[in-house]
GUVEXNU-833619 format. One line per 2 residues: number of its first residue (from 1); their letters; for each residue z, x, y of C-alpha. Coordinates in Angstrom, 1 decimal. Layout:
NUM	a	Z:X:Y; ...
// end
This chain:
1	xx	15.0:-4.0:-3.9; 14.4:-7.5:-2.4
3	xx	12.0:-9.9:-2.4; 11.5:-13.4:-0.7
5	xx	8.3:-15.3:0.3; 7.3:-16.5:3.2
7	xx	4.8:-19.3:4.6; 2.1:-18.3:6.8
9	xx	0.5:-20.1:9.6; -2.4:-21.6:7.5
11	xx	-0.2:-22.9:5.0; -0.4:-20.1:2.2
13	xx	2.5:-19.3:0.6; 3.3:-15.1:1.0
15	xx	5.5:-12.9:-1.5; 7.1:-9.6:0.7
17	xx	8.6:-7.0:-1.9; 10.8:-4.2:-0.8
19	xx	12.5:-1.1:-2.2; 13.3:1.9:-1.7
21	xx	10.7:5.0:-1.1; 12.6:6.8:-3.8
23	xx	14.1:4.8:-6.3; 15.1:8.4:-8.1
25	xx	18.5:8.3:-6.3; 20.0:5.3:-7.9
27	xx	22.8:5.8:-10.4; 21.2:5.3:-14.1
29	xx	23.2:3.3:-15.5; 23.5:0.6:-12.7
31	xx	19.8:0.7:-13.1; 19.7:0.0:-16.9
33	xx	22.1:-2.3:-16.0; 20.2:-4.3:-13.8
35	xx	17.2:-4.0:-15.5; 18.4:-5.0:-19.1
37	xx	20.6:-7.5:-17.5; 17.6:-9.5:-15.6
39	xx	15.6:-9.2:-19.3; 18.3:-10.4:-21.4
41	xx	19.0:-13.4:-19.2; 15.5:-14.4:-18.8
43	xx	15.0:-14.4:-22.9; 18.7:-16.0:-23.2
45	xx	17.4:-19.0:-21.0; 14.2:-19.4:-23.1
47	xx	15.9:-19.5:-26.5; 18.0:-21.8:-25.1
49	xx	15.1:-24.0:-23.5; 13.5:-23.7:-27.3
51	xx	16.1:-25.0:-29.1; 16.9:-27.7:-26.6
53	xx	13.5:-28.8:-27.2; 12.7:-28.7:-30.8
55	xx	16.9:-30.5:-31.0; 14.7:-33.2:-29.3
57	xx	17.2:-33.0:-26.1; 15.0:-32.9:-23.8
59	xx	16.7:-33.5:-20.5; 18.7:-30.7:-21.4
61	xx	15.7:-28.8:-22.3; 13.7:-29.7:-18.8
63	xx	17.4:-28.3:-17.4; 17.2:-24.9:-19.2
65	xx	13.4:-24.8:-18.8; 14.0:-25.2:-15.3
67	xx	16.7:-22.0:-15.0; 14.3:-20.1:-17.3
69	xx	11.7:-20.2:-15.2; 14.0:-19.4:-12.1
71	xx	15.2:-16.4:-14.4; 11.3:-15.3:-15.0
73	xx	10.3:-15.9:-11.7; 13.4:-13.4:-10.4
75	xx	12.5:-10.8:-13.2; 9.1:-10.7:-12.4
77	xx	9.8:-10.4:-8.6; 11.7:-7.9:-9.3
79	xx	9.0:-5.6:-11.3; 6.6:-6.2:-8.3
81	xx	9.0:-4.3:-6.3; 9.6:-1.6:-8.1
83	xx	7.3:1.1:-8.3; 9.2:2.9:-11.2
85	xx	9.3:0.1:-13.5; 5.8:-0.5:-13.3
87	xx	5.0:2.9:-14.2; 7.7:2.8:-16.9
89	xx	6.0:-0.6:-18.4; 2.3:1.1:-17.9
91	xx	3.3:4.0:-19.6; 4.8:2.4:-22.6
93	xx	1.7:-0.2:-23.1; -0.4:3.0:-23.1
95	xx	1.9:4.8:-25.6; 2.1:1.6:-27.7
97	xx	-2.0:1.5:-27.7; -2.7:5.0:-28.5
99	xx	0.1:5.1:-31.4; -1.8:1.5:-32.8
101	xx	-5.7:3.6:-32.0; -4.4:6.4:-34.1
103	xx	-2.7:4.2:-36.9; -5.8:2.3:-37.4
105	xx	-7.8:5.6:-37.5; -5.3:7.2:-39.8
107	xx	-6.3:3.8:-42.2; -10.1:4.2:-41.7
109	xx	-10.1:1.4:-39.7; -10.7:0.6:-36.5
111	xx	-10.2:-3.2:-36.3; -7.6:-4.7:-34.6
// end
């Protein structure tokens, strides 16, 4: 996978993502890997940013902020190029919203 963004002629600013056409033959565990490693490190950097802030140090705060949102921006690029991740994430959202649909119903309640 790759990613990188380009400007175009007009000025607009244009995001290419690439990966594989079958992302089934990469090893597992360097793909956990990667994947929990790019999660962790982005949540790492905002616990970090949080606690710089509410410490009141906020030039170190605007410093970790900064990485975070480097980290986020990576992470994110990253799920636009891959085609099994984003199935992976819709498929748990829809889990997690049918298990919450049949709780509720199990209570006799519908409200959220």
């Amino acid at each position: 996978m790759r990613w990188w963004s380009e400007i175009q002629p007009d000025g607009r600013d244009f995001w290419v993502f690439e990966c594989r056409l079958n992302e089934d033959h990469v090893n597992p565990v360097d793909k956990n890997f990667f994947w929990w490693s790019q999660i962790i490190a982005t949540l790492i950097w905002l616990v970090t940013t949080v606690i710089r802030v509410i410490s009141f140090e906020f030039f170190e705060g605007g410093i970790t902020g900064f990485v975070f949102v480097l980290n986020a921006v990576n992470l994110i690029a990253y799920y636009n190029c891959s085609k099994e991740q984003k199935q992976r994430v819709n498929d748990y959202i829809r889990r997690r919203a049918a298990q919450h649909t049949l709780e509720a119903i199990s209570k006799g309640s519908l409200w959220f």
